[in-house]
C-alpha positions as CSV (number, residue, x, y, z in Angstrom):
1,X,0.0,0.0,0.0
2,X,2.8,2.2,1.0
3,X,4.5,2.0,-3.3
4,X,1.3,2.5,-4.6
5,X,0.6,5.4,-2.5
6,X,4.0,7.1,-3.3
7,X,2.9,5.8,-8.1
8,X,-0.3,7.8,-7.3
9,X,0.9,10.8,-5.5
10,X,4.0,11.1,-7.5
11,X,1.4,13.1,-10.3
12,X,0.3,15.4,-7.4
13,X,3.8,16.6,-6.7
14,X,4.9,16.3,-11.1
15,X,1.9,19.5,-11.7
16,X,3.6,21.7,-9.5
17,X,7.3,20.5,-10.8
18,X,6.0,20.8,-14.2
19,X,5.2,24.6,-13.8
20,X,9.1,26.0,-14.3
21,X,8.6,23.8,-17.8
22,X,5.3,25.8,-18.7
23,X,6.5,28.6,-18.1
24,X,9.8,28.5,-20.0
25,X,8.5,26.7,-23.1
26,X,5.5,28.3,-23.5
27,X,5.9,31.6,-22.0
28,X,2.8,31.0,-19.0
29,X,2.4,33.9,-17.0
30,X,2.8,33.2,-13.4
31,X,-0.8,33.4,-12.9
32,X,-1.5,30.9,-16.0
33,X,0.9,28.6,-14.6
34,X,-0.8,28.4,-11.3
35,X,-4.2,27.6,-13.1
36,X,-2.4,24.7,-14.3
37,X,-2.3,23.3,-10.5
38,X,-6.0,24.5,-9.8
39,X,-7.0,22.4,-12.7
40,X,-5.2,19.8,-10.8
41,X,-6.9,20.5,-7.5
42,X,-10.5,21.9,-8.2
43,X,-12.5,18.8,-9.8
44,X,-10.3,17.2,-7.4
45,X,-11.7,18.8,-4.1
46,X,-15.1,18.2,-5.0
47,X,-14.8,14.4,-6.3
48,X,-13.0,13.5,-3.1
49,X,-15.2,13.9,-0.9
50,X,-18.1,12.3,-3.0
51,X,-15.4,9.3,-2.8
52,X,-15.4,9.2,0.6
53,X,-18.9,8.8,1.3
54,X,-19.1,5.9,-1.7
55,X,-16.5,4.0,0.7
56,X,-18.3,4.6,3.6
57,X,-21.3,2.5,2.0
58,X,-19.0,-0.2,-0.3
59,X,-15.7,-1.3,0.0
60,X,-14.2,-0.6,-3.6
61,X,-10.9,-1.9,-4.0
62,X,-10.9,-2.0,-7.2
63,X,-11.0,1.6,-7.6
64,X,-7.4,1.7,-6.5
65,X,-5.5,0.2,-9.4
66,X,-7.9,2.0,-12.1
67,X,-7.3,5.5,-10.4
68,X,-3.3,4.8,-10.3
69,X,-3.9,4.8,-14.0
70,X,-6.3,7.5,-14.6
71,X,-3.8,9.6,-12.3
72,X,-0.8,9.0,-14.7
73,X,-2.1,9.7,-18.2
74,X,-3.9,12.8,-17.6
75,X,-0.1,14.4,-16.3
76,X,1.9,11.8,-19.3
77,X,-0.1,13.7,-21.9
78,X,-0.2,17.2,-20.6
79,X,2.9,18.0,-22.4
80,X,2.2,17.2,-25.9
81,X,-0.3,19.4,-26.9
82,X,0.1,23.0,-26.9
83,X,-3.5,24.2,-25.7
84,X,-4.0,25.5,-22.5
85,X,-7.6,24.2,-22.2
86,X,-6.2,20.6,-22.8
87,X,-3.3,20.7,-20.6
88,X,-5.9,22.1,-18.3
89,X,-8.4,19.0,-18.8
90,X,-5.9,16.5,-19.1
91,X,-4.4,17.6,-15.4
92,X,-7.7,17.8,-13.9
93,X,-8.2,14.2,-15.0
94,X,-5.3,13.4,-13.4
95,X,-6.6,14.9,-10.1
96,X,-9.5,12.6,-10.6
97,X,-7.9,9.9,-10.5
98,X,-6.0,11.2,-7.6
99,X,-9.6,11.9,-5.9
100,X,-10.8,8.2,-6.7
101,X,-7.4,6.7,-5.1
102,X,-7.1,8.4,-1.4
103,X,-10.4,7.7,0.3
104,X,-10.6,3.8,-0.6
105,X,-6.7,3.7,0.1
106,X,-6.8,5.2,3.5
107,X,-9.6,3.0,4.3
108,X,-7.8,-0.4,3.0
109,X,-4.5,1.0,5.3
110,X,-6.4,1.2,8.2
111,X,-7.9,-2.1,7.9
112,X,-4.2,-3.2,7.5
113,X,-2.5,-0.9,10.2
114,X,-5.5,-1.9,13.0
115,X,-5.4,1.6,14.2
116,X,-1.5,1.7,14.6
117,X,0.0,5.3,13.8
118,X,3.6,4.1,13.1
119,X,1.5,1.8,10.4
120,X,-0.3,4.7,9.1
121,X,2.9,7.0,9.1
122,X,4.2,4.4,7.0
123,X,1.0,4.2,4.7
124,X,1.4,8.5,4.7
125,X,5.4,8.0,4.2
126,X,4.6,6.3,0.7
127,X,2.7,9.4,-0.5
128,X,5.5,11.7,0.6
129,X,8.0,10.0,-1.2
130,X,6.3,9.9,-4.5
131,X,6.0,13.7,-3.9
132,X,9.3,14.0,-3.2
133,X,10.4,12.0,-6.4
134,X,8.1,14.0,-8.6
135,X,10.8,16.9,-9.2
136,X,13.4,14.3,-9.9
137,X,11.6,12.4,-12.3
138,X,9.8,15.7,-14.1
139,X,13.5,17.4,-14.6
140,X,15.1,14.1,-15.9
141,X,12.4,13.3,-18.2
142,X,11.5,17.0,-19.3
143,X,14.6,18.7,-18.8
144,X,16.2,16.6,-21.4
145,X,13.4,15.7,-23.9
146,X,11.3,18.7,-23.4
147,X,7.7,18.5,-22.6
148,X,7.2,16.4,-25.6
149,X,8.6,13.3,-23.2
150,X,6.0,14.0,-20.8
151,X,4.5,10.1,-22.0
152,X,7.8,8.8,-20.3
153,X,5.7,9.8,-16.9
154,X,2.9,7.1,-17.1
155,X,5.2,4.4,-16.0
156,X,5.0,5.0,-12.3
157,X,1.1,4.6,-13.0
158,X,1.9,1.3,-14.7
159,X,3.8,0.3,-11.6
160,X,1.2,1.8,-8.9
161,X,-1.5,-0.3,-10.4
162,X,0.4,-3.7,-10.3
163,X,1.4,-2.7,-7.1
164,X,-2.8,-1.7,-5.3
165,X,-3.8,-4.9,-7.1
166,X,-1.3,-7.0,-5.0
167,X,-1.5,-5.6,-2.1
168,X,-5.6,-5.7,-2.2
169,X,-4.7,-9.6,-3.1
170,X,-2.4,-10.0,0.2
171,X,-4.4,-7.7,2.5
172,X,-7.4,-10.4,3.0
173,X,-10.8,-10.1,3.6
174,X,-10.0,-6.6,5.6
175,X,-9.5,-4.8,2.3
176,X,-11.9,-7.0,-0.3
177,X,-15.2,-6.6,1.9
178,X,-18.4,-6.0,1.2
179,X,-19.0,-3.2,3.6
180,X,-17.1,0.1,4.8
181,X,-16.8,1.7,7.8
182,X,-17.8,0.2,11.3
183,X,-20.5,2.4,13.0
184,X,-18.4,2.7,16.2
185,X,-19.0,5.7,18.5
186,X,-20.4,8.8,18.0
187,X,-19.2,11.4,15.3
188,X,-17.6,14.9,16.7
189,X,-18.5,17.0,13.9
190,X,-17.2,20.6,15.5
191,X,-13.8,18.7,16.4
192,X,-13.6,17.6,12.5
193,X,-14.4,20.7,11.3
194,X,-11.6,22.5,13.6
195,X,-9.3,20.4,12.4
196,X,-9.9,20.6,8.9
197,X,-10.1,24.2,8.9
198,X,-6.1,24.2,10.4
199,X,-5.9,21.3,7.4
200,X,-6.8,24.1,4.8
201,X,-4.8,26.5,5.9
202,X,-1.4,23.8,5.7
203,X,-3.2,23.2,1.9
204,X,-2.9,26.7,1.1
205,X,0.7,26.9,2.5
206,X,2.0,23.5,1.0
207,X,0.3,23.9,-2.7
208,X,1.6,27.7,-3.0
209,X,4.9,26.6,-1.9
210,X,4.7,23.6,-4.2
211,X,4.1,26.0,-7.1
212,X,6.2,28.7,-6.8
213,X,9.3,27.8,-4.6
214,X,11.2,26.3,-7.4
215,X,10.9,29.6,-9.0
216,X,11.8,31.5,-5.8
217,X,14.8,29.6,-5.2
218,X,15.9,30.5,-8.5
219,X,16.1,34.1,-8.2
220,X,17.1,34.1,-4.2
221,X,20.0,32.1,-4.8
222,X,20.8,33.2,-8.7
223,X,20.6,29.5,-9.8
224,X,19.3,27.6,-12.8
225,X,17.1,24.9,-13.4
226,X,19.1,22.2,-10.6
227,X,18.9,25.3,-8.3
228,X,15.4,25.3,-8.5
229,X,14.6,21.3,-8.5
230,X,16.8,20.9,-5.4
231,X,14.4,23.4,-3.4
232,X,11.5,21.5,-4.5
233,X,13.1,18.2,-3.9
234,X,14.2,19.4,-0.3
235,X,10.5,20.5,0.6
236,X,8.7,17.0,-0.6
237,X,11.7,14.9,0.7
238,X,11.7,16.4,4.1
239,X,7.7,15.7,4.6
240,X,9.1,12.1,3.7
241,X,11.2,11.7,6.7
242,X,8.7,13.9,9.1
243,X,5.8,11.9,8.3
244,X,7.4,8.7,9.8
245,X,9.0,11.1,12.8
246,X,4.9,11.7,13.1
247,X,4.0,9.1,13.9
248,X,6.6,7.9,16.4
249,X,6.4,11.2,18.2
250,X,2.4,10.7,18.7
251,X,2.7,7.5,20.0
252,X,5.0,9.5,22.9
253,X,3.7,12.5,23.4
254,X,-0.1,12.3,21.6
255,X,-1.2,13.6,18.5
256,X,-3.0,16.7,18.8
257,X,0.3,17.9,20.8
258,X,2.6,16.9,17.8
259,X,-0.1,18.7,15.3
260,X,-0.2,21.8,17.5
261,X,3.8,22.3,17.6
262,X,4.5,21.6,14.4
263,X,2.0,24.3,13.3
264,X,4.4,26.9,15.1
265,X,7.5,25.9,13.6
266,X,5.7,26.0,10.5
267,X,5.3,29.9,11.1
268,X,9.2,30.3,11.8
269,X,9.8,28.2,9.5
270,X,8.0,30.1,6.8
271,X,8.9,33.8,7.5
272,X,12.5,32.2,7.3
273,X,12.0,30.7,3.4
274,X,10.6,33.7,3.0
275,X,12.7,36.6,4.3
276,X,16.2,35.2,4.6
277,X,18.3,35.6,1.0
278,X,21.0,33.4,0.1
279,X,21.9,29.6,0.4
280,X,20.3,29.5,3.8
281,X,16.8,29.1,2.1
282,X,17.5,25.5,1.5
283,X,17.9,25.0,5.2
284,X,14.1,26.8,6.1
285,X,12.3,25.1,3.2
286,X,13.2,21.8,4.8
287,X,12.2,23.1,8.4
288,X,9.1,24.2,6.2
289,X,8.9,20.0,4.6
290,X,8.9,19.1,8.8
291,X,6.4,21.8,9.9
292,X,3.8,20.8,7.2
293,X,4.6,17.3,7.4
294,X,5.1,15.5,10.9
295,X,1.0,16.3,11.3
296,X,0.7,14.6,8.2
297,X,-0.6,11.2,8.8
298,X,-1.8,12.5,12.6
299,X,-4.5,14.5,10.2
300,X,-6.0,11.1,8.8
301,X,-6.0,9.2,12.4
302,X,-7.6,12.1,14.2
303,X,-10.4,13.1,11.2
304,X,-11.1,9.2,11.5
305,X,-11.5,9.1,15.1
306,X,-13.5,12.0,15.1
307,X,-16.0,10.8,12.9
308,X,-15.7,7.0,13.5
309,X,-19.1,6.4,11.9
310,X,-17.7,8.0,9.0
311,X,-14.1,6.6,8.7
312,X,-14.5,7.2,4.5
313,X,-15.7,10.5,5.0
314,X,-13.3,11.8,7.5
315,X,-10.1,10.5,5.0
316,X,-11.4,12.1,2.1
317,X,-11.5,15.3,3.9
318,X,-8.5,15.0,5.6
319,X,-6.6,13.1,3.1
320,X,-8.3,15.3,-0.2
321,X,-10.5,18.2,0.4
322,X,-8.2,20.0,2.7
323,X,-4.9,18.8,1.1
324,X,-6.3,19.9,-2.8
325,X,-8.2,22.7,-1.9
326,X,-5.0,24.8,-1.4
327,X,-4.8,24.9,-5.2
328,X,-7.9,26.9,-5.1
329,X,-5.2,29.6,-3.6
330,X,-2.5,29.4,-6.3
331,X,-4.1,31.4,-8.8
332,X,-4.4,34.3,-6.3
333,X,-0.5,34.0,-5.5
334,X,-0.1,33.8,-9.0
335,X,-1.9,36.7,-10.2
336,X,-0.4,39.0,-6.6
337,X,2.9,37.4,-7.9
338,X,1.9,39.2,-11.7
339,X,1.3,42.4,-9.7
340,X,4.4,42.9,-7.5
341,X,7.0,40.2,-6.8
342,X,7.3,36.4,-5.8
343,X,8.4,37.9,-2.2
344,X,5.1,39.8,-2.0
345,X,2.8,37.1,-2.6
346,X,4.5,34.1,-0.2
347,X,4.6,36.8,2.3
348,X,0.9,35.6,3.1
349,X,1.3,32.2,3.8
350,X,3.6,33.3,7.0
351,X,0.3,33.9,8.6
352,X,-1.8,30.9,7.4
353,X,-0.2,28.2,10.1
354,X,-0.6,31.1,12.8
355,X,-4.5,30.8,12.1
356,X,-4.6,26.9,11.8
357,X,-2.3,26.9,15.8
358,X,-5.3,29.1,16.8
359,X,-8.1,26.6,15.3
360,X,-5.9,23.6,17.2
361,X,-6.2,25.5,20.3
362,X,-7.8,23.2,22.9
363,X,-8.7,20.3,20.8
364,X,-9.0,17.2,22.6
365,X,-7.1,13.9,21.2
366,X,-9.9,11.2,20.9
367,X,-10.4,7.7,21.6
368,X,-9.4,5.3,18.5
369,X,-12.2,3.7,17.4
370,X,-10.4,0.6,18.1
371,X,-10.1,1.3,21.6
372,X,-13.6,2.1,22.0
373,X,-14.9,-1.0,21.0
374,X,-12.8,-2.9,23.6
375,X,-13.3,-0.1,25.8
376,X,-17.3,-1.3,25.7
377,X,-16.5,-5.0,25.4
378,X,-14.5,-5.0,28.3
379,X,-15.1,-1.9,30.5
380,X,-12.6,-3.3,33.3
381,X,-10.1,-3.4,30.4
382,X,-7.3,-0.5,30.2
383,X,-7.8,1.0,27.0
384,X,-4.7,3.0,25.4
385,X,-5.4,6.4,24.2
């Protein structure tokens, strides 16, 4: 589950590192360049959740190899036409398939991980890394063919479905059911929604950085293309190592204290990327990668436990919604970017994790769903929270 998460979300992270490419082959403005990732993230954000609900009624593990696929030709083909409404169609098919992919896989993983977060980190680690190889793979496809080699890109999605089919084969009857979620305990609908409102605000951060800090590298630091990948690189491969620190911190010091500090260092970290010129950027984009990234996985767990009822639900919010819907932000950056400088328009997004540590404020970590039900079958039983 953890390979096929990191085929899928490999596209996710390949829009954004395909944006330098748009922009230097043909000549996208910054704010037509950033439409490129909304394509990517609108029909996405409103598919997910839609998703979600479906799994909460069916289990649908076939879905997962078939949206592997879908998610790799729409970004394979995005380079080899030369219309901007295509390329804009063919990404947001790509964010379909995206959509289709997370709920149903977040549902299988927790069937395999039996509520474990060090499982799930792993689960979460798998997506991170396939964002974290996107950059790598985009420059050395594109920056040697061109964006006429974008086709090159669809074999991750060749390997992602070979890789959900077998592990829905191994996973048992846990992942090939008939049924979804479990009704077990009652839903905390104002928890959920405080959460995902400090979700958004990481989206909004994560997707403008993800857009535009390739680009902002390059003229901090005077470099050229490499200059640029590296930052990009450095900010998906640091969420890779954070999301497995994630997990293992939560199971020491809980989760919603982990979520909470690592929404303040996101701030510092920020204003630093930001504000400091120089070399030194490298060093606060990957403070940046472990601010948005140790809550990572901690996200999924807590939206599920908050909604138990609703495990399906909760993951494509948590896991799609909230994580997409910061690409309903990048053409704003864009266009403020247009207006007055790259500088100007990140400046923002210093104060977006502020607002999400004040949402965070007080929430209570919940009881596993897991733990409940023994909690009930065996009340003298100590349950672990």
């Amino acid at each position: 589950m953890s390979w096929g998460h990191a085929c899928v979300d490999v596209y996710q992270g390949a829009v954004a590192a395909l944006v330098p490419y748009f922009v230097a082959e043909r000549a996208y403005s910054y704010a037509a360049a950033s439409g490129v990732v909304l394509a990517a993230s609108l029909l996405s954000s409103l598919v997910q959740p839609l998703f979600g609900v479906l799994t909460d009624r069916w289990a649908m593990p076939w879905l997962l190899p078939l949206s592997a696929l879908t998610a790799g030709v729409g970004v394979a083909l995005s380079g080899v036409t030369g219309s901007y409404a295509l390329t804009l169609a063919l990404v947001a098919v790509s964010g379909v398939g995206v959509a289709a992919y997370h709920p149903e896989a977040a549902r299988v993983a927790r069937a395999v991980a039996r509520g474990r977060h060090t499982a799930m980190g792993w689960f979460s680690f798998g997506g991170n890394a396939g964002f974290a190889l996107a950059p790598l793979l985009v420059f050395a496809v594109v920056a040697t063919g061109g964006l006429r080699a974008s086709p090159l890109l669809a074999v991750p999605a060749l390997a992602g479905a070979a890789l959900c089919a077998a592990a829905v084969r191994s996973a048992g009857p846990g992942a090939r059911g008939t049924g979804g979620s479990v009704a077990v305990g009652e839903d905390d609908w104002g928890s959920f929604l405080r959460l995902s409102g400090a979700v958004i605000c990481r989206s909004v951060v994560f997707v403008g950085l993800s857009t535009f800090v390739s680009l902002y590298v390059r003229q901090r630091t005077g470099g050229g293309e490499a200059a640029g990948t590296a930052a990009l690189f450095v900010l998906y491969a640091g969420g890779a190592v954070g999301t497995l620190a994630g997990g293992r911190l939560a199971e020491r010091y809980g989760r919603t204290t982990v979520v909470r500090r690592s929404y303040a260092l996101t701030v510092l970290a920020v204003a630093g990327l930001v504000l400091v010129p120089g070399p030194p950027v490298y060093l606060f984009v990957a403070l940046t990668s472990a601010g948005l990234y140790v809550p990572f996985s901690l996200h999924i767990t807590l939206g599920q436990d908050f909604l138990p009822r609703r495990v399906g639900t909760a993951s494509g919010v948590t896991l799609g919604l909230t994580v997409s819907v910061g690409g309903l932000a990048a053409p704003a950056l864009g266009a403020l970017a247009d207006a007055t400088s790259l500088r100007t328009a990140l400046l923002p997004l210093v104060a977006l994790p502020a607002l999400g540590r004040l949402l965070l404020c007080g929430l209570r970590e919940p009881v596993p769903a897991e733990a409940a039900a023994t909690e009930r079958a065996d009340p003298q039983k100590p349950v672990a929270r």
